[in-house]
C-alpha positions, 0 to 999 in steps of 0.5 A: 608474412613469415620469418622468411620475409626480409627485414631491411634495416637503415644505417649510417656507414660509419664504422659504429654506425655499421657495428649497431645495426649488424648487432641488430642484424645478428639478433634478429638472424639468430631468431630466424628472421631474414635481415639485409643492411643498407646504408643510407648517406646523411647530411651529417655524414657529408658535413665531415667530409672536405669542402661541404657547405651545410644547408642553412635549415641543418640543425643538431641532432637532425642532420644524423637521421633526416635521409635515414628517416625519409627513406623509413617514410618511403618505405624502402627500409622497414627499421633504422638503428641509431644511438638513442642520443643522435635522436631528438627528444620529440619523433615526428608522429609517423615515427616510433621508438619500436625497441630500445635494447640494454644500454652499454658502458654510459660513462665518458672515457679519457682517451690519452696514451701518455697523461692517464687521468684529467688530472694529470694534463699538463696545464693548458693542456689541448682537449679535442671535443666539439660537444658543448657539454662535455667543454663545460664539464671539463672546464668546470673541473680543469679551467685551465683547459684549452679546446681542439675542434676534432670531428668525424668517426672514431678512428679519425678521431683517433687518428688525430690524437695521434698526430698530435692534433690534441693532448686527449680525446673525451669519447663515449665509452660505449662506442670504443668498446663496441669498436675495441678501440680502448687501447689508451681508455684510461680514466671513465669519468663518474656521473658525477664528475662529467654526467653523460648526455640524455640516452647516452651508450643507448641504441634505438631501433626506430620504425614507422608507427601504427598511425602512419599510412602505409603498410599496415601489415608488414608494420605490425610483423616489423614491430613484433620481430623486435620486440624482444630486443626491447629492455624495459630497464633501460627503456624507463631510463632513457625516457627519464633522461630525455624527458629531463633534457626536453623540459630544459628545452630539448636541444643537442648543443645544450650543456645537459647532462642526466643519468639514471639508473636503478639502485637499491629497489629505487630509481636514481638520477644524477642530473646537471646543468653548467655554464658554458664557461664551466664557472656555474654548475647546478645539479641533482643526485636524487631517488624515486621510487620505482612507481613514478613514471619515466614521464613525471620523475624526468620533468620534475627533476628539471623543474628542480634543476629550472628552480635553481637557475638552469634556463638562466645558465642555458641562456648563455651563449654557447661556445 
């Protein structure tokens, strides 16, 4: 196999979803490689539409990546490209995370045109958010808060906003840069204000792995096309942030927050875990150095967090 040889990559049709796996495109393109995109529907995508009724096993973060899984299985795409934190934290065995690039913005961003700041939200303001995490850590800054279901890609999202569905939208701020759409981004929220979930701003670029039959080939050439897209800062950071989240049970409607990042020849983690009702916060802000590995720095911050009474929060019912 050769340069010449297409690569076929696997993407949701949204227009985020498109902007990553072009990014991709465009790397492996300017390395000389031949690339072709195709779409793949999932359930998660039919969800948003009108009228869909969810099959009753659709869990999570699954819903986002089955079909775009089976069809890597199958062996009618040789890569599909996700935001890390769609992904469960534990692959299928004849799946692997073959490169993760250099994370973008990982913040929150407020998105509102007239209140500039959460702060500045008239009481019982209306905030469109579905994500259990970012409820509670809104509520635990502005218990006054009130919550619009607002679903679907960001311009709908947008859309809504501007229809007067809600006062303010709280987005990752990752995908409004890629997109552009920043136009009424006026507040990123510190970690340690709302601390963004495990790999958030993070892409992944998934694969079959060696164990899995098939290809064995054509799956090595895959593996080493993207290799240089891999950045192992970025890499041990996520690693780290998931392995918090899978210690605490490892489930997207989890009200987890973590965050790591290098600083001053260490490596730091902001970690946090509230109450759905935001009244109860237990969090971590700690340094290791940077000889721990991804595995043990995750798990032992959540066994810190565990010790204060996090499995006790998290089993709480959710909103």
């Amino acid at each position: 196999m050769n340069r010449q040889t297409p690569i076929r990559i696997g993407s949701r049709g949204s227009q985020l979803a498109l902007w990553q796996a072009n990014h991709v495109r465009d790397v492996l393109r300017l390395a000389g490689y031949e690339v072709e995109i195709e779409v793949i529907r999932t359930t998660g995508d039919r969800m948003q539409q009108p009228g869909f009724v969810a099959p009753p096993d659709a869990d999570g973060k699954g819903i986002f990546i089955k079909e775009i899984e089976e069809a890597l299985a199958e062996g009618r795409i040789d890569l599909a490209v996700h935001s890390l934190k769609d992904l469960p934290t534990r692959l299928e065995s004849r799946f692997t995370l073959a490169a993760i690039p250099r994370r973008a913005d990982a913040r929150d961003a407020w998105v509102c045109e007239p209140y500039w700041a959460l702060h500045t939200l008239p009481l019982h303001g209306r905030v469109g958010t579905t994500s259990p995490r970012r409820k509670a850590q809104l509520l635990a800054l502005r218990p006054d808060i009130e919550f619009v279901d607002v679903r679907g890609n960001i311009d709908t999202r947008l859309n809504k906003l501007a229809g007067g569905a809600c006062d303010a939208l709280v987005l990752a701020s990752a995908g409004l840069d890629r997109l552009g759409r920043t136009e009424w981004v006026h507040q990123r929220f510190s970690p340690d204000e709302l601390c963004p979930a495990p790999g958030q701003g993070a892409l992944a670029i998934e694969t079959r792995s060696a164990s899995h039959p098939g290809d064995e080939a054509r799956d090595h050439f895959i593996r080493g096309a993207i290799a240089a897209l891999d950045h192992l800062e970025t890499r041990f950071c996520v690693e780290a942030e998931r392995f918090v989240l899978d210690a605490l049970g490892g489930g997207c409607s989890l009200p987890v927050g973590a965050y790591c990042v290098p600083e001053y020849e260490k490596w730091r983690i902001f970690a946090q875990v509230i109450s759905p009702d935001g009244e109860a916060v237990i969090q971590t802000d700690t340094e290791f150095s940077l000889s721990i590995d991804a595995e043990t720095l995750g798990r032992t911050v959540a066994e810190d967090l565990k010790s204060r009474g996090a499995l006790e929060l998290l089993s709480q019912s959710a909103f």
